[in-house]
C-alpha positions in Angstrom: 116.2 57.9 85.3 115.5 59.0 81.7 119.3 58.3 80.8 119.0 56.4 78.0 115.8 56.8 75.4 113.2 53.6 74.6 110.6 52.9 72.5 107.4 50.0 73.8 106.1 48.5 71.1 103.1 47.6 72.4 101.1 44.1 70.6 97.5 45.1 69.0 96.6 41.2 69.5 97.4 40.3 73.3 96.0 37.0 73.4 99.1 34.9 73.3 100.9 37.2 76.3 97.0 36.2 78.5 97.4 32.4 77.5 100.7 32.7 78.5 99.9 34.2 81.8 97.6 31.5 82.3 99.8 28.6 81.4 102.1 29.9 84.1 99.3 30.4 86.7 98.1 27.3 86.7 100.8 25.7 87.0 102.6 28.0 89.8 99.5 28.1 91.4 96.8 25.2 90.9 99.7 22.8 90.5 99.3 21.3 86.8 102.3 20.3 84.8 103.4 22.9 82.7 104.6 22.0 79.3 108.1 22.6 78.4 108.2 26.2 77.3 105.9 26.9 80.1 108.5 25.8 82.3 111.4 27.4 80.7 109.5 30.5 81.1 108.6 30.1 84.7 112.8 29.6 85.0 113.6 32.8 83.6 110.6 34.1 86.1 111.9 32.8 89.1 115.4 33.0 88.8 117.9 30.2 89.7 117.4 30.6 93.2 113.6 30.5 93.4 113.4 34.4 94.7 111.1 35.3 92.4 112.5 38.6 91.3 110.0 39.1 88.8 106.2 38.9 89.8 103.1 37.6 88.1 101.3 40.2 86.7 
């Protein structure tokens, strides 16, 4: 809507955002135990309800 200005700061080094993304995968999807800021982050994912409102990228 353009109402309020932003800046993205976007990381040079990206690896720890596709090891996170993997953590999560594996264990939303193949079922392993996710350690526990893993799952802390899968909570704030899902939402308290478990309806998803933010997708996997």
């Amino acid at each position: 809507m353009g109402v309020f200005r932003t800046t993205v700061t976007r990381a040079a080094d990206t690896r720890h955002e596709e090891a996170l993304v993997e953590r999560v995968r594996a264990a939303l999807v193949d079922g392993v135990e996710p350690d526990d800021r893993t799952a802390a982050v899968i909570g704030l994912l899902v939402g308290p309800f478990g309806d998803g409102l933010v997708p996997l990228p």
